[in-house]
N, CA, C and O atoms as CSV, one atom per row, in Angstrom:
chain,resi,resn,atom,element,x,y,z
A,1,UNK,N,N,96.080,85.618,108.674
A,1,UNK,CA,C,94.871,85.789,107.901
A,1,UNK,C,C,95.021,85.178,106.518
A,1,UNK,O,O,94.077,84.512,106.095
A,2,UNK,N,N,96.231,85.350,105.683
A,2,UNK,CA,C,96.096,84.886,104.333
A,2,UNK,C,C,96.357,83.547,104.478
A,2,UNK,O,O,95.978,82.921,103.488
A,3,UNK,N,N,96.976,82.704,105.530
A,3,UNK,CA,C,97.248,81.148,105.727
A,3,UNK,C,C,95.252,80.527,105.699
A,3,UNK,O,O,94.907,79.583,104.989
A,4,UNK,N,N,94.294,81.273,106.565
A,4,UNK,CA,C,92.950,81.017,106.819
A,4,UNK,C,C,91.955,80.976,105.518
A,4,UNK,O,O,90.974,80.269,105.289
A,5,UNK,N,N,92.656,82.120,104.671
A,5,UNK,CA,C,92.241,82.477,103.033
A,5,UNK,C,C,92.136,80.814,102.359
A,5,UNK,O,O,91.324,80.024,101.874
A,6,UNK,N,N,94.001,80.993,102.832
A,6,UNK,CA,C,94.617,79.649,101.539
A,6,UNK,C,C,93.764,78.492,101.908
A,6,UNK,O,O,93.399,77.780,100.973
A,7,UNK,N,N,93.401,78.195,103.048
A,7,UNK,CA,C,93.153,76.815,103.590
A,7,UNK,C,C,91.358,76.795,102.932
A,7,UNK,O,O,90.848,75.758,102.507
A,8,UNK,N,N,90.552,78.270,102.978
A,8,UNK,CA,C,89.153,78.378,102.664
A,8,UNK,C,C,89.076,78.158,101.242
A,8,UNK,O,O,88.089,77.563,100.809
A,9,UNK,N,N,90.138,78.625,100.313
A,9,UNK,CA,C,90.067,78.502,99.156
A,9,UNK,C,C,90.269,76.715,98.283
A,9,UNK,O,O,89.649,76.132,97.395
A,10,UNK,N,N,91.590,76.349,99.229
A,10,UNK,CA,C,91.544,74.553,99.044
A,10,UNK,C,C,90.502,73.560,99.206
A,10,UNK,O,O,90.192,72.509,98.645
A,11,UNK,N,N,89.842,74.625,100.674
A,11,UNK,CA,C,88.897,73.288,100.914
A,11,UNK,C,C,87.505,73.127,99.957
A,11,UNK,O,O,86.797,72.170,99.642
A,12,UNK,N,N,87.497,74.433,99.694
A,12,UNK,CA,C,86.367,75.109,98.857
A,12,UNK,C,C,86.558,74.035,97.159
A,12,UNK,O,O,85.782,73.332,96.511
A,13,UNK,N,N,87.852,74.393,97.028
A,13,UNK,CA,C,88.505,73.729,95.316
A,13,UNK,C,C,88.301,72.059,95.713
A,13,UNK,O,O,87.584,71.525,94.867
A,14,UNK,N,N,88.714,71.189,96.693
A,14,UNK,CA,C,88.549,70.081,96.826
A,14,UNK,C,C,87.311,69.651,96.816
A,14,UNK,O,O,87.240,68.528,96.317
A,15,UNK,N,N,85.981,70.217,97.272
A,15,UNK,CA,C,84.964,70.069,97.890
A,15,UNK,C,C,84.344,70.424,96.893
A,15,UNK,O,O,83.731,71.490,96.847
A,16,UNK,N,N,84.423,69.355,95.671
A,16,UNK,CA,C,83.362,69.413,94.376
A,16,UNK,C,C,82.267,69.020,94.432
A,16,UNK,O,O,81.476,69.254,93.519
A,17,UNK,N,N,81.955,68.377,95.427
A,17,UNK,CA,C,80.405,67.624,95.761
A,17,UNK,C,C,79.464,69.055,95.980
A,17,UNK,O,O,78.423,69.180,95.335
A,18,UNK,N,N,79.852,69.973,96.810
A,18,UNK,CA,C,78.918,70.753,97.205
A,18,UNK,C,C,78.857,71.834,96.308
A,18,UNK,O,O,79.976,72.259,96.020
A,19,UNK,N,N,78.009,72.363,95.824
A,19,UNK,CA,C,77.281,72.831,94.656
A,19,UNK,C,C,77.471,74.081,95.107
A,19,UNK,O,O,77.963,74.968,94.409
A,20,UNK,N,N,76.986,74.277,96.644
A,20,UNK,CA,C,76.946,75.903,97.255
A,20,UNK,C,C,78.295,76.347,97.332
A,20,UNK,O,O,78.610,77.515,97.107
A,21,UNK,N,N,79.332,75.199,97.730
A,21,UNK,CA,C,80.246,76.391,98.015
A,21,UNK,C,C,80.886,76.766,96.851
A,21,UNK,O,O,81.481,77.835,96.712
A,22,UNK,N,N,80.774,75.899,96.007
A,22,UNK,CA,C,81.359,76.468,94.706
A,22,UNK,C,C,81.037,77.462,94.034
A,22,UNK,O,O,81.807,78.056,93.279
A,23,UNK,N,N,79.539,77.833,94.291
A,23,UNK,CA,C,78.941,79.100,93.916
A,23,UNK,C,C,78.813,80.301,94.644
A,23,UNK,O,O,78.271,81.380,94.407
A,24,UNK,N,N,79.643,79.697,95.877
A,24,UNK,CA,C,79.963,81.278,96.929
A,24,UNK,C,C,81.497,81.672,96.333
A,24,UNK,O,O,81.948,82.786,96.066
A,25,UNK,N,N,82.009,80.591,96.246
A,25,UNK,CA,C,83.500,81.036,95.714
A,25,UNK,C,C,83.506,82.063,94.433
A,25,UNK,O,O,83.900,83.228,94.504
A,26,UNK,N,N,82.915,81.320,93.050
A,26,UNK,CA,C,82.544,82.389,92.186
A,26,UNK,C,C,81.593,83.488,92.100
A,26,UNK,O,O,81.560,84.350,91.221
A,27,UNK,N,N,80.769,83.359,93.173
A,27,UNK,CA,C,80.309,84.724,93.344
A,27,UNK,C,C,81.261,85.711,93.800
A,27,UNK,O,O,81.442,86.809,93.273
A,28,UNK,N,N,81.883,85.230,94.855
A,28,UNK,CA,C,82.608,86.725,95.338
A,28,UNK,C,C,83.616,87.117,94.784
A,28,UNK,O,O,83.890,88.307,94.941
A,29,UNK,N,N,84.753,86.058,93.731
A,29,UNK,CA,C,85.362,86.656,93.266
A,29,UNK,C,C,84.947,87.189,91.719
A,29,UNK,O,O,85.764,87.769,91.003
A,30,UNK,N,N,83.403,86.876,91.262
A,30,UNK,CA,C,83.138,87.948,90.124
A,30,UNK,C,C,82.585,89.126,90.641
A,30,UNK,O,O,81.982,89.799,89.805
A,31,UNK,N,N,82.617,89.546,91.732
A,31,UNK,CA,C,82.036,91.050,92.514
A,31,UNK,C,C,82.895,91.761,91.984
A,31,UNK,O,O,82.496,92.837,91.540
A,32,UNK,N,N,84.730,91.336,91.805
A,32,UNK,CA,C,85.686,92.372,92.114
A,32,UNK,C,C,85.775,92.976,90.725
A,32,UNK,O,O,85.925,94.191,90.593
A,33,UNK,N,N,85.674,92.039,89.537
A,33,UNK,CA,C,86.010,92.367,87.796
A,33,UNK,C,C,84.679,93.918,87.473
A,33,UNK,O,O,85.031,94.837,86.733
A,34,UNK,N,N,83.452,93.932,88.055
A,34,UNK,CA,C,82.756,95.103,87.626
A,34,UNK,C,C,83.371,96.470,88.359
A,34,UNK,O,O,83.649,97.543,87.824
A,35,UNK,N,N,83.511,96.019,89.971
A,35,UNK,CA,C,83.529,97.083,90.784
A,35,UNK,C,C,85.175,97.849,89.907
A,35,UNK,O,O,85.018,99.044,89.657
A,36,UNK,N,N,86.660,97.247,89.456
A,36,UNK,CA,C,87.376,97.491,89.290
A,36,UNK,C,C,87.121,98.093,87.793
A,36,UNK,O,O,88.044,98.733,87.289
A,37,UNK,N,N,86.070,97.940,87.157
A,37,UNK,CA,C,86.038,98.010,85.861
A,37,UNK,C,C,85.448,99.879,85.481
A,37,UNK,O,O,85.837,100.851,84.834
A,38,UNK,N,N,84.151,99.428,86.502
A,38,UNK,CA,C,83.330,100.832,87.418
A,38,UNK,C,C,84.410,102.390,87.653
A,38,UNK,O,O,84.308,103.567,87.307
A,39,UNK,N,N,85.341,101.638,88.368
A,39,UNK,CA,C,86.233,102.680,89.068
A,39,UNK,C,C,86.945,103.399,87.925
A,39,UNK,O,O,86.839,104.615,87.768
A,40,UNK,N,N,87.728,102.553,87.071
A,40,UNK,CA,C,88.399,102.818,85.850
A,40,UNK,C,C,88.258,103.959,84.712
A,40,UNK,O,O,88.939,104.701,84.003
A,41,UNK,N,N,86.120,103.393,85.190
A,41,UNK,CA,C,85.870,104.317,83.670
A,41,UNK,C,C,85.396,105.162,84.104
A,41,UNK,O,O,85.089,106.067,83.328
A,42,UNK,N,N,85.085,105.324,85.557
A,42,UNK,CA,C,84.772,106.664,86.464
A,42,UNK,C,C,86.225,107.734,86.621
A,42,UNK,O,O,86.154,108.912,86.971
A,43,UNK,N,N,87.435,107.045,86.292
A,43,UNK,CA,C,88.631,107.801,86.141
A,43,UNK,C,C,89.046,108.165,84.859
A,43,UNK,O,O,89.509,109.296,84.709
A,44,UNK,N,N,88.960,107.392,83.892
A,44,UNK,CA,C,89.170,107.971,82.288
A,44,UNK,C,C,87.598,109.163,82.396
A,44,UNK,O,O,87.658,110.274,81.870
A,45,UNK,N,N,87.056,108.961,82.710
A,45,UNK,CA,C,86.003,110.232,81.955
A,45,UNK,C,C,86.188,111.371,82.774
A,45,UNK,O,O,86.014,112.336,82.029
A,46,UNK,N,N,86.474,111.803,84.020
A,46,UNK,CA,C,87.599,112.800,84.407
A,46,UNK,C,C,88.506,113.434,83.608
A,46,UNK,O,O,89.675,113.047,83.620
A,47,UNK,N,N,87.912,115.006,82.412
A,47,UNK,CA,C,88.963,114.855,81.407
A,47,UNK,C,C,89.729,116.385,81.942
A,47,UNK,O,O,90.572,116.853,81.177
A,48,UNK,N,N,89.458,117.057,83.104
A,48,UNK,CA,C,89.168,117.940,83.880
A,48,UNK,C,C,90.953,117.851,84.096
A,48,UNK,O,O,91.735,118.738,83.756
A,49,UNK,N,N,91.270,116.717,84.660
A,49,UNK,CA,C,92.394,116.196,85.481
A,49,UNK,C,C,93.647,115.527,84.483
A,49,UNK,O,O,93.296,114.635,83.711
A,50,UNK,N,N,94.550,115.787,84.488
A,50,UNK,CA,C,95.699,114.866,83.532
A,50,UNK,C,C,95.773,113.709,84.029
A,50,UNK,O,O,95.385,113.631,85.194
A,51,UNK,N,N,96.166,112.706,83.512
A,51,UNK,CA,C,96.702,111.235,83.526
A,51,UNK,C,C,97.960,111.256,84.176
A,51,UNK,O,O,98.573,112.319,84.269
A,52,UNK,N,N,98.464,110.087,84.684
A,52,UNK,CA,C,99.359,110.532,85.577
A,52,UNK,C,C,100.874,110.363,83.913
A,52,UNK,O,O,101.969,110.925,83.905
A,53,UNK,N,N,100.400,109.595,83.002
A,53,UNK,CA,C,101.338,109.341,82.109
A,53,UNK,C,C,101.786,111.346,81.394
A,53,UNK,O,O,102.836,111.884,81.044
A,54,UNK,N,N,100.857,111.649,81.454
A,54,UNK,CA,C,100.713,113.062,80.711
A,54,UNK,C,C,101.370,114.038,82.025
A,54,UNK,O,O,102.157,114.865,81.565
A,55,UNK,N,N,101.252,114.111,83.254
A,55,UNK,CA,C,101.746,114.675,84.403
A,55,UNK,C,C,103.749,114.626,83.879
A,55,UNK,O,O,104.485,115.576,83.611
A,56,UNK,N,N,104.139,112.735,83.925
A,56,UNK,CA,C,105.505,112.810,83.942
A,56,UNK,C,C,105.924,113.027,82.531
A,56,UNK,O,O,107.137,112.914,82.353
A,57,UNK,N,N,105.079,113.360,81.309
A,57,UNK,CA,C,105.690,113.894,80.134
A,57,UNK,C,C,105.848,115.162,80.406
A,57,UNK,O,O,107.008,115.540,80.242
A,58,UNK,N,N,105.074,116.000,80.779
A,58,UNK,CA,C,105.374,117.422,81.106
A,58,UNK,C,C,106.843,117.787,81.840
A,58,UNK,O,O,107.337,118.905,81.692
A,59,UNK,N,N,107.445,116.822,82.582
A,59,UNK,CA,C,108.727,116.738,82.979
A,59,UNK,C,C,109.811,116.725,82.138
A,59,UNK,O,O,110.156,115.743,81.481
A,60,UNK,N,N,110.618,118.309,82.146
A,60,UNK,CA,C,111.872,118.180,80.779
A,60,UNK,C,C,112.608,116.963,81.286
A,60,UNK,O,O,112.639,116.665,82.480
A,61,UNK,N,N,113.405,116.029,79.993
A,61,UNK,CA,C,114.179,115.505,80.148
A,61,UNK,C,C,115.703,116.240,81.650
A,61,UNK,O,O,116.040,117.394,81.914
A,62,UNK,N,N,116.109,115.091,82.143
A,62,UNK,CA,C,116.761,115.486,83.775
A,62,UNK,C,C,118.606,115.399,82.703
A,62,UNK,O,O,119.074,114.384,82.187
A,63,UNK,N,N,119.099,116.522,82.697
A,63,UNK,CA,C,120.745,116.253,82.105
A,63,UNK,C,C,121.456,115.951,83.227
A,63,UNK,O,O,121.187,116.205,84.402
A,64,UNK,N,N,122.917,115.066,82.484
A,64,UNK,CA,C,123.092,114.106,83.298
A,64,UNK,C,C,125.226,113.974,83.074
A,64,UNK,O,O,125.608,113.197,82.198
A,65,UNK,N,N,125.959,114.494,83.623
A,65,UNK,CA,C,127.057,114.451,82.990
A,65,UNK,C,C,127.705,113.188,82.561
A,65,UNK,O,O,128.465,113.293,81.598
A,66,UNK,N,N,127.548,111.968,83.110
A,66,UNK,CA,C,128.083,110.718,83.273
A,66,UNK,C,C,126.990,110.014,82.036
A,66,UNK,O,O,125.967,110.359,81.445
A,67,UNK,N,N,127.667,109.141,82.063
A,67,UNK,CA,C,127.093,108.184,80.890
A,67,UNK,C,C,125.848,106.843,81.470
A,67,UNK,O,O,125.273,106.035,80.740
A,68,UNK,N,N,125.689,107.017,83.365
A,68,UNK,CA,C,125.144,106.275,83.361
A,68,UNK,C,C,124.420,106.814,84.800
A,68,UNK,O,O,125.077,107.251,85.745
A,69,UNK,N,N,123.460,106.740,84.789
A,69,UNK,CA,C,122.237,107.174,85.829
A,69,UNK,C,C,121.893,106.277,86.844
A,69,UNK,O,O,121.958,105.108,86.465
A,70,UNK,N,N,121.458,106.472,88.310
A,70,UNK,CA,C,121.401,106.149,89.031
A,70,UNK,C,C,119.216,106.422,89.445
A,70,UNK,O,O,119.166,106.797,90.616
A,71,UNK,N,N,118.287,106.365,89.074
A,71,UNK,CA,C,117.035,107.135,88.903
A,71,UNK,C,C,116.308,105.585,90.480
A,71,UNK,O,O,116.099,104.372,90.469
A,72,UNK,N,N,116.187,106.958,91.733
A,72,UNK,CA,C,115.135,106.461,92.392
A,72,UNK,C,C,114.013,107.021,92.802
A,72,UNK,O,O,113.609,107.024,93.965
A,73,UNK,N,N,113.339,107.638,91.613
A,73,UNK,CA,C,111.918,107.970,91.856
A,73,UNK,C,C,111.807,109.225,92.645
A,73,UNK,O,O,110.849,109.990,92.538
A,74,UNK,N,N,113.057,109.458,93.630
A,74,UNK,CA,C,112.378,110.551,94.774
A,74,UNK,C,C,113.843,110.580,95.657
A,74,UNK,O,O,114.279,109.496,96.046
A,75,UNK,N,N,114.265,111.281,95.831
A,75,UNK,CA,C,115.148,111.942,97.364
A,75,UNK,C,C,114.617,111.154,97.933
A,75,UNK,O,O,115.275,110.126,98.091
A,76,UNK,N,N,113.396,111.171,98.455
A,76,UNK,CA,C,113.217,109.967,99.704
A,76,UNK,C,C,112.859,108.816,99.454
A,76,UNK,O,O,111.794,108.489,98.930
A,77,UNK,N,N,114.100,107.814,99.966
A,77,UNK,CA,C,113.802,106.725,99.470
A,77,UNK,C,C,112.407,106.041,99.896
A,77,UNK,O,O,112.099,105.081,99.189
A,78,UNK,N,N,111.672,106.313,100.748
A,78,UNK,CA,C,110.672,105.959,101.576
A,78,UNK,C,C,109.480,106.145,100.483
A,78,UNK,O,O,108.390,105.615,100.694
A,79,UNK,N,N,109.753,107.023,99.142
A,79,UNK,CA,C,108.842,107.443,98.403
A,79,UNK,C,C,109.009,107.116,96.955
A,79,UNK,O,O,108.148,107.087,96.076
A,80,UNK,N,N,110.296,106.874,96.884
A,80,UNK,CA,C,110.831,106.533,95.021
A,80,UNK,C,C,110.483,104.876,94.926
A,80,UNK,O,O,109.391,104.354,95.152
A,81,UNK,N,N,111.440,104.369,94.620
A,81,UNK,CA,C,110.976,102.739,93.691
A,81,UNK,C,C,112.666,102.086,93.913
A,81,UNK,O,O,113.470,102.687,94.627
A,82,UNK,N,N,112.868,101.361,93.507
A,82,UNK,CA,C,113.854,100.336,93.605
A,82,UNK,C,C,114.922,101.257,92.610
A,82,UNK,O,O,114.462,101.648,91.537
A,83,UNK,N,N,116.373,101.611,92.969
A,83,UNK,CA,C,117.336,101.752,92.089
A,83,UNK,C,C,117.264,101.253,90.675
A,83,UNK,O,O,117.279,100.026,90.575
A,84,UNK,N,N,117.198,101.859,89.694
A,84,UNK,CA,C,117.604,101.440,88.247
A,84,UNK,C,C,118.676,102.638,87.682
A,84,UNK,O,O,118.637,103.860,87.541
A,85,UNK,N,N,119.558,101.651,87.470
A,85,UNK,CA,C,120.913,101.879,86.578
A,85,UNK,C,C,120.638,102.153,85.053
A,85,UNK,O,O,120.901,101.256,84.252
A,86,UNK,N,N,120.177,103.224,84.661
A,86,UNK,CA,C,120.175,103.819,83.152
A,86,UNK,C,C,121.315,104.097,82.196
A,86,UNK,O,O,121.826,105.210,82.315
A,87,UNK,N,N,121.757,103.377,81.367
A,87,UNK,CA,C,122.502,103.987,80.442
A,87,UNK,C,C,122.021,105.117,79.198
A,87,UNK,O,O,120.981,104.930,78.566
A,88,UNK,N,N,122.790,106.131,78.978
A,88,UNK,CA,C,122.434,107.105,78.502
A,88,UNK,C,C,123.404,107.028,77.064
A,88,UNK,O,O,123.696,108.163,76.689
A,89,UNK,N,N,123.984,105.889,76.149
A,89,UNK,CA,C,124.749,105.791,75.442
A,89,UNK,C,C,123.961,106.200,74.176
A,89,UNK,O,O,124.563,106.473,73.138
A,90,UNK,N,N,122.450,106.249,74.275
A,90,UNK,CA,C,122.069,106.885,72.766
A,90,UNK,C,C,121.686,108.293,72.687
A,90,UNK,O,O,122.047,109.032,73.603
A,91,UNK,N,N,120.970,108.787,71.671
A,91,UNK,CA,C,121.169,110.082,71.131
A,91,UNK,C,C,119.642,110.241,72.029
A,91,UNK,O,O,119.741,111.138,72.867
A,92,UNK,N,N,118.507,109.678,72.022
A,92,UNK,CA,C,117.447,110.069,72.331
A,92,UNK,C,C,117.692,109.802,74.166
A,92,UNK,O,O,118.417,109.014,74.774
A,93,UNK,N,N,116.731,110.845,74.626
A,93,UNK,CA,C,116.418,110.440,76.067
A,93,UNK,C,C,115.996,108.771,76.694
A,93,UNK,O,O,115.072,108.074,76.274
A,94,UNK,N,N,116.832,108.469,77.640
A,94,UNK,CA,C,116.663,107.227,78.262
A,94,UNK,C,C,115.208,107.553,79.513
A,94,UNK,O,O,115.034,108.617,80.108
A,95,UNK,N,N,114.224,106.133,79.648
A,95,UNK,CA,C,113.268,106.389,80.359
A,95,UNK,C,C,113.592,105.396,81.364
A,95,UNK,O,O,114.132,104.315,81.128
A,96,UNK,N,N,113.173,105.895,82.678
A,96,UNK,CA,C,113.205,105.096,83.645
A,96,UNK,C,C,112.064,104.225,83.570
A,96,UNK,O,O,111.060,104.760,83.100
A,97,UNK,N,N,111.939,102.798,83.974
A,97,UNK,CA,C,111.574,101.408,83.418
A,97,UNK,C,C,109.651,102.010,84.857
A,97,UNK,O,O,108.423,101.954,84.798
A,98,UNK,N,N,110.516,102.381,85.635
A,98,UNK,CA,C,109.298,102.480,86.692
A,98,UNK,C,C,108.466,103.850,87.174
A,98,UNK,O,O,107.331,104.010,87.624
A,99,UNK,N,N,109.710,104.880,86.825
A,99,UNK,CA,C,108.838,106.207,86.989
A,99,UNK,C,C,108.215,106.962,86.083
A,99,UNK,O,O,107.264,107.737,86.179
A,100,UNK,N,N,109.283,106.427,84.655
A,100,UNK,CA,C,108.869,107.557,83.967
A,100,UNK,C,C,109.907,108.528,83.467
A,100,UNK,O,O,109.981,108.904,82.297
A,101,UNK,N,N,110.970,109.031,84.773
A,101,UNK,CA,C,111.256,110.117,84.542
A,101,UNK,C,C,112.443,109.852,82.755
A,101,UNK,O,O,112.832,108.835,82.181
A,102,UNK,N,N,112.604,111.187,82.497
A,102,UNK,CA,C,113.759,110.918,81.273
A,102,UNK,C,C,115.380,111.333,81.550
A,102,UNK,O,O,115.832,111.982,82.493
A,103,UNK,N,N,115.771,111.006,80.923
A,103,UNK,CA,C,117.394,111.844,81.618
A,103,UNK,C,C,118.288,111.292,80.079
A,103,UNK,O,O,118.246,110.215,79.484
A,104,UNK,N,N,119.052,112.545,79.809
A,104,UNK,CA,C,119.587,112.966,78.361
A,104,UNK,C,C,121.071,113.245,78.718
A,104,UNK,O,O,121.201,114.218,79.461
A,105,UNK,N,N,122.017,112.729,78.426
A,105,UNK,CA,C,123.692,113.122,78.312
A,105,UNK,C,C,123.503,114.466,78.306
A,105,UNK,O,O,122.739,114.849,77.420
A,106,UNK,N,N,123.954,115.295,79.006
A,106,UNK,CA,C,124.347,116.834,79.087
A,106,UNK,C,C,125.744,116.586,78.393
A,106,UNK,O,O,126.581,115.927,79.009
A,107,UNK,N,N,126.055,117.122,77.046
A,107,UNK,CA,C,127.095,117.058,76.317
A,107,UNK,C,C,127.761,118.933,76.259
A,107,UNK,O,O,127.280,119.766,75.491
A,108,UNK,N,N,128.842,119.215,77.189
A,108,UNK,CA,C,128.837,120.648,77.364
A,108,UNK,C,C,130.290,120.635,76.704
A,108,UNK,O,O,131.110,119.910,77.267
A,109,UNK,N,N,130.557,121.085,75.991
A,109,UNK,CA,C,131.760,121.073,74.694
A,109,UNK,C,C,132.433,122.122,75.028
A,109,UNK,O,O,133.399,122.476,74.351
C-alpha cells in the first residue's frame, strides 16, 4: 500500500500540466492540519482531566543505589520504550529522555 501512495504522490508531483491533480493533492493533505488542530484544542480545554506531563510529575522521584540506571518505561517490555542508560552523578533528580520517569541516588550513610 505505501509503495501505491509513493508512486500516486510522484506521478501527481511530475504531472505539472494538470491543474486538477495538483489541487486534489493539496486538498487532501490540508484536510489533516484543521482536523489535528480541532482534536488538540478539544483536549487542552478538558481541564476536568490532568495532562499526561502533570500525571508523571505526581510520580516521587524512583531511588536508585548504583550510580547508573537502566529506565524501560514498564516491566513489560511489550509496554515501556527503548532502554536508556541514566546517569545519576548530580545532586538533582535525573529524567528519563522518553518517559518521564525521575530516579535520585539513594545515598544511605
Amino acid at each position: 500500500m505505501a509503495s501505491s501512495v509513493l508512486k500516486n504522490l510522484i506521478r501527481f508531483s511530475l504531472s505539472s500540466t494538470t491543474a486538477t491533480a495538483t489541487a486534489t493533492t493539496t486538498r487532501n493533505f490540508s484536510l489533516v492540519a484543521p482536523q489535528i488542530g480541532n482534536h488538540t484544542a478539544k483536549w487542552m480545554q478538558d481541564t476536568s482531566k490532568k495532562s499526561p506531563m502533570e500525571l508523571i510529575n505526581e510520580v516521587p522521584p524512583i531511588k536508585v543505589e548504583g550510580r547508573i540506571v537502566a529506565c524501560e518505561g514498564d516491566n513489560n517490555p511489550a509496554l515501556g520504550h527503548p532502554i536508556e542508560y541514566i546517569c545519576l552523578d548530580l545532586a538533582e533528580p535525573a529524567v528519563c529522555k522518553y518517559c518521564g520517569l525521575r530516579y535520585v541516588q539513594d545515598h544511605h550513610h
